[in-house]
C-alpha positions in Angstrom: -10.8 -56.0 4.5 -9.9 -54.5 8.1 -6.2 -54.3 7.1 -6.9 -52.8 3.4 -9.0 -50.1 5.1 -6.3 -49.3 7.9 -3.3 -49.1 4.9 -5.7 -47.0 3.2 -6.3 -44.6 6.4 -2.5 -44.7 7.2 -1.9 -44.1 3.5 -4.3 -40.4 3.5 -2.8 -39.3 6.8 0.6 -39.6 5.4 -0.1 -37.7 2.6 -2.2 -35.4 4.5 0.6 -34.6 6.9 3.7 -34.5 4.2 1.2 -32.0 2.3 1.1 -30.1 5.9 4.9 -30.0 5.9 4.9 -28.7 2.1 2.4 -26.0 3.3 4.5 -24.9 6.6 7.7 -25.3 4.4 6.3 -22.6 2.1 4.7 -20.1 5.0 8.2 -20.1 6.0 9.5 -18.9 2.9 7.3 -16.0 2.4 7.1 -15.5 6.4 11.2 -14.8 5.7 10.7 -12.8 3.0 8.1 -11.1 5.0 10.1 -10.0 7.8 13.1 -8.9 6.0 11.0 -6.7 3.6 9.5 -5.2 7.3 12.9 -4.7 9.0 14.4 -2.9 5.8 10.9 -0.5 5.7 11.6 0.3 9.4 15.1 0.6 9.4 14.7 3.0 6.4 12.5 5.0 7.6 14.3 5.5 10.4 17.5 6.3 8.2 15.6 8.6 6.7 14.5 10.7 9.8 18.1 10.4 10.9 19.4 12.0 7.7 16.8 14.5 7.2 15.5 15.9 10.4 17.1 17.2 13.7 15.4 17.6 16.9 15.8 21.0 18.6 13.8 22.2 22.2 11.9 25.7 22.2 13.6 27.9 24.7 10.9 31.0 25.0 7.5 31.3 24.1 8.2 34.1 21.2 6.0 31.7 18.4 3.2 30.8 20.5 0.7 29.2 19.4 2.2 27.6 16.3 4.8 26.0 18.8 4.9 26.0 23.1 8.3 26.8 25.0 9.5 23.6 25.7 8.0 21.8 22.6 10.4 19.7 21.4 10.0 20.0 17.1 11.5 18.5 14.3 13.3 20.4 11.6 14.5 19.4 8.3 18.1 19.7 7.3 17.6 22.0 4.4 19.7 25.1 2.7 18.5 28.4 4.4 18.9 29.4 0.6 15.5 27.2 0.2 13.9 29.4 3.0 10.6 31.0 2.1 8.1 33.6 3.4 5.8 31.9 5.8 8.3 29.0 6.7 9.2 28.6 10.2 12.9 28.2 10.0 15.3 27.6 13.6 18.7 29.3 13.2 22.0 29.9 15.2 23.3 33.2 14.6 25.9 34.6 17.3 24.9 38.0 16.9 21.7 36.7 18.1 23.0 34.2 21.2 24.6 30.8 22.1 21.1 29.0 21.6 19.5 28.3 18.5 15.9 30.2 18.0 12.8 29.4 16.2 10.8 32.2 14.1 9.3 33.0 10.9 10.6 34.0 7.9 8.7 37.5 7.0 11.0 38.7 4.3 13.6 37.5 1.7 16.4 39.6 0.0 15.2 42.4 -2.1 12.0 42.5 -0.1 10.5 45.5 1.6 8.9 44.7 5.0 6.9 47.7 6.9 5.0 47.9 10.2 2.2 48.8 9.6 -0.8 50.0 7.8 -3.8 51.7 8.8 -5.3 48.1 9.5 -2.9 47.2 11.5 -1.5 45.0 9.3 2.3 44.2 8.2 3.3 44.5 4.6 5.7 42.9 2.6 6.2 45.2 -1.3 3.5 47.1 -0.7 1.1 43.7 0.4 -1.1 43.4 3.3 -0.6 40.2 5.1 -3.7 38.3 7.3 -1.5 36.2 9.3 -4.0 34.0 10.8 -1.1 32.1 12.6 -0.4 35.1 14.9 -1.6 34.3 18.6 -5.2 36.1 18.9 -6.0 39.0 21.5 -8.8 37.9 23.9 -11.6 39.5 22.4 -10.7 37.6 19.3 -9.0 40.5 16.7 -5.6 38.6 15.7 -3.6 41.2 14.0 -4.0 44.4 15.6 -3.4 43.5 19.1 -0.6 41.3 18.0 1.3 44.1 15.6 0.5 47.0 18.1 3.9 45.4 19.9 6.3 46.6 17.3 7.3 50.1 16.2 7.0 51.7 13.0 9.4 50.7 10.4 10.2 49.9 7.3 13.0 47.7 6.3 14.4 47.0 2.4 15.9 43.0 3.3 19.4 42.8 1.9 20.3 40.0 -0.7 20.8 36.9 0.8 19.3 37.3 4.2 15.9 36.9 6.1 14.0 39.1 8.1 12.4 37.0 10.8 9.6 37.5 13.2 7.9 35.3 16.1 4.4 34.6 15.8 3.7 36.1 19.7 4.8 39.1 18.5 4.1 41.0 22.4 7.1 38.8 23.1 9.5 37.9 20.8 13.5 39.3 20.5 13.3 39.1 17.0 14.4 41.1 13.2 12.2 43.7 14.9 13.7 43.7 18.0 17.2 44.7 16.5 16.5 46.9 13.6 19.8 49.1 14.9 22.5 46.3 14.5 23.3 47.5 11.1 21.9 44.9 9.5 18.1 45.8 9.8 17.8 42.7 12.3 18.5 40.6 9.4 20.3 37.3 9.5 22.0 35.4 6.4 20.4 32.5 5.0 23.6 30.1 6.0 22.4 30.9 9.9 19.1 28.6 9.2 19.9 25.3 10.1 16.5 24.2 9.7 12.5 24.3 8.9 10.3 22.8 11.3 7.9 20.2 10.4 6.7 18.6 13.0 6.5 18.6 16.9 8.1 15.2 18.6 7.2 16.0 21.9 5.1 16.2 24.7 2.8 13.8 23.9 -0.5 15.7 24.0 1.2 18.4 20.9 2.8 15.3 18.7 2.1 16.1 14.8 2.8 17.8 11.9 3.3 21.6 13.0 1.7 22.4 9.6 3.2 26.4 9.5 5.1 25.8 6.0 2.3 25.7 3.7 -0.1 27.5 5.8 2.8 30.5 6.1 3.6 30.4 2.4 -0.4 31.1 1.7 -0.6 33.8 3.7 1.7 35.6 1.7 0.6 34.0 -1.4 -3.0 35.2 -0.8 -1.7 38.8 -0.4 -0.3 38.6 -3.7 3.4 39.3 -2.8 5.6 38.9 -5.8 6.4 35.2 -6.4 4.9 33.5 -3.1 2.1 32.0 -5.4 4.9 29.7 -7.0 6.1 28.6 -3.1 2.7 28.2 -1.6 2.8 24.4 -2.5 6.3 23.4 -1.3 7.8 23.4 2.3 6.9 19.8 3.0 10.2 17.7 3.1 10.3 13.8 3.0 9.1 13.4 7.0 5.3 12.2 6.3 7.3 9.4 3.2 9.4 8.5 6.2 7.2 8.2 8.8 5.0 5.8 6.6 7.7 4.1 5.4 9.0 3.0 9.2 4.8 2.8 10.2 4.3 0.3 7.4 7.4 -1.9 8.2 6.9 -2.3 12.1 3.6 -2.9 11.6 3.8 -5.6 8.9 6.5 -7.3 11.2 4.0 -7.5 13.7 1.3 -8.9 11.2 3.7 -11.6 10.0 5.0 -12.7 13.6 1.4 -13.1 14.6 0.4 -14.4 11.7 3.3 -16.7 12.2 1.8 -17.9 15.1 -1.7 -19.0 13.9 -0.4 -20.8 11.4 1.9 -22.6 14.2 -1.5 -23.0 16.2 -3.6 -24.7 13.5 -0.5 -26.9 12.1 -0.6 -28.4 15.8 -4.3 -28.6 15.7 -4.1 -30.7 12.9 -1.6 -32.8 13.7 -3.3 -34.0 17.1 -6.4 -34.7 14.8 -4.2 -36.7 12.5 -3.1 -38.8 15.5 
């Protein structure tokens, strides 16, 4: 009896420990699978941002608050032909220096941008624009303070360039700044190299700068002729990318620590088998 029982026992934790190895053989298999479906998330995400996006620093302070001098942003690699009202675009233009700038697109070809109206308020066509991204005056007026900086003008935009401005508009070298270079202080679209998204760094200002959209309504809330039908684009493929690299390091992490409490309670049931 003592030697049918002990076969028995030897028999069950056999079978118990060849169905342990069945189980880790498997864990394996989809741990693999696992992992490579992380690594190819993470590395395309990041082959995504590479493609797309371009980091440029802020020399000058000319579109405080939407971004700081020294802010390091990100900008999508787009056509400045895709350029908007409201985006905030970085360009390289000789006539303007060596160093690339960062300001906001105001007015397109065929557009008629004046300063300003009896409100103290910048017009594009005719429109009145409440540009609540404009750095505010102490005592809490945004636009008067802000537009009492430039002179009186009015400026028809020529096809196929921009008329930019900075959003700290008491100091900002900008279309206004150079309404005498024959060219209204207009650049062409090809000098846009791209439209920030997003600022990288310093640490405390990381995130999505958000001045696309919010740009495009302020011009599509004045009612200027075909903003309404841009208000909802400017948003290129970083937020898709970003979640795409999030989602793969983080289920590599998941599966290698998974991983390991598997390891943990296969060893824990082998010392109990023995």
């Amino acid at each position: 009896m003592t030697a049918t029982g002990t076969g028995a026992g030897t028999t069950g934790a056999t079978d118990g420990a060849a169905a342990g190895a069945r189980r880790g053989r498997a864990w394996q298999r989809v741990q693999g699978v696992l992992i490579g479906v992380g690594i190819v998330a993470m590395l395309g995400g990041f082959g995504m941002l590479a493609l797309n996006y371009r980091p440029f620093a802020v020399p000058t302070d000319s579109m405080k608050p939407t971004v700081q001098p020294g802010d390091r942003v990100l900008a999508d690699r787009v056509p400045g032909t895709s350029a908007r009202r409201g985006d905030v675009v970085v360009i390289k233009d000789p006539t303007w220096g060596a160093l690339p700038e960062v300001k906001r697109v105001v007015g397109v070809g065929g557009d008629r941008v004046s300063c300003c109206n009896k409100q103290g308020l910048l017009t594009v066509d005719g429109k009145p624009l409440k540009e609540t991204y404009l750095a505010p005056r102490p005592l809490g007026d945004r636009t008067a303070h802000q537009q009492s900086a430039l002179s009186k003008f009015a400026v028809t935009v020529p096809s196929g360039r921009l008329f930019l401005l900075g959003d700290n508009r008491l100091n900002s070298m900008d279309s206004a700044a150079r309404l005498g270079d024959g060219k209204h202080g207009t650049v062409p679209v090809d000098a846009v190299v791209g439209r920030v998204e997003a600022v990288a760094w310093p640490s405390d200002r990381i995130g999505l700068l958000g001045g696309d959209r919010a740009g495009r309504a302020v011009f599509a809330a004045a009612g200027v002729p075909g903003a309404a039908k841009d208000a909802g684009g400017g948003a290129g493929p970083l937020v898709p990318a970003l979640a795409v690299c999030v989602g793969g390091v983080a289920l590599l992490l998941l599966t290698t620590l998974a991983g390991g409490v598997t390891a943990i309670a296969a060893r824990s049931r082998e010392r109990r088998g023995a």
